[in-house]
C-alpha positions in Angstrom: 91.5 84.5 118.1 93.9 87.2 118.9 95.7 87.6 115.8 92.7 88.8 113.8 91.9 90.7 116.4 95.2 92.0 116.5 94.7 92.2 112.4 91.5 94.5 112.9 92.8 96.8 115.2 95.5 97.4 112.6 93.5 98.5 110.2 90.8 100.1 112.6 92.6 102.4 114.3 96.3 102.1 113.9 96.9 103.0 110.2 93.8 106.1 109.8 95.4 107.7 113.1 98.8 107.1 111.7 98.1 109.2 108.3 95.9 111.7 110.3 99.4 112.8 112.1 101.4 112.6 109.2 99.5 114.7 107.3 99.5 116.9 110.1 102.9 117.1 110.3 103.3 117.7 107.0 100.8 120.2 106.6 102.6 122.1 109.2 105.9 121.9 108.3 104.6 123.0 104.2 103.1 126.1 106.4 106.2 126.9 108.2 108.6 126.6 104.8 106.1 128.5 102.4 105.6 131.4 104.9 109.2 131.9 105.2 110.0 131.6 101.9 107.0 134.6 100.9 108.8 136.4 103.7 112.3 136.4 102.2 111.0 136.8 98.4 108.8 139.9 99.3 111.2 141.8 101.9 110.9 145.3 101.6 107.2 145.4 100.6 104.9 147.5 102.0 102.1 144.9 102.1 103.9 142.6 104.5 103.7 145.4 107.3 99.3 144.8 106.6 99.9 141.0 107.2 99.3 140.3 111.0 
């Protein structure tokens, strides 16, 4: 009786939280690598100074 039990927790709660961090991660470390590439292809601009 465990096992399945074990089995339905698995798939409960285990793998949804498991991608809802990932993505997270992902997401911010996409954030991080985009904004500092904009920064480094637009040095110099007068728009960046506006961006707060």
């Amino acid at each position: 009786m465990i096992g399945p039990l074990g089995i339905a927790f698995v798939l409960i709660v285990v793998i949804p939280v498991s991608v809802l961090v990932s993505g997270a991660v992902a997401s911010g470390l996409l954030g991080y690598f985009l904004k500092e590439e904009a920064e480094t292809a637009n040095e110099g601009s007068e728009l960046i100074a506006t961006n707060v």
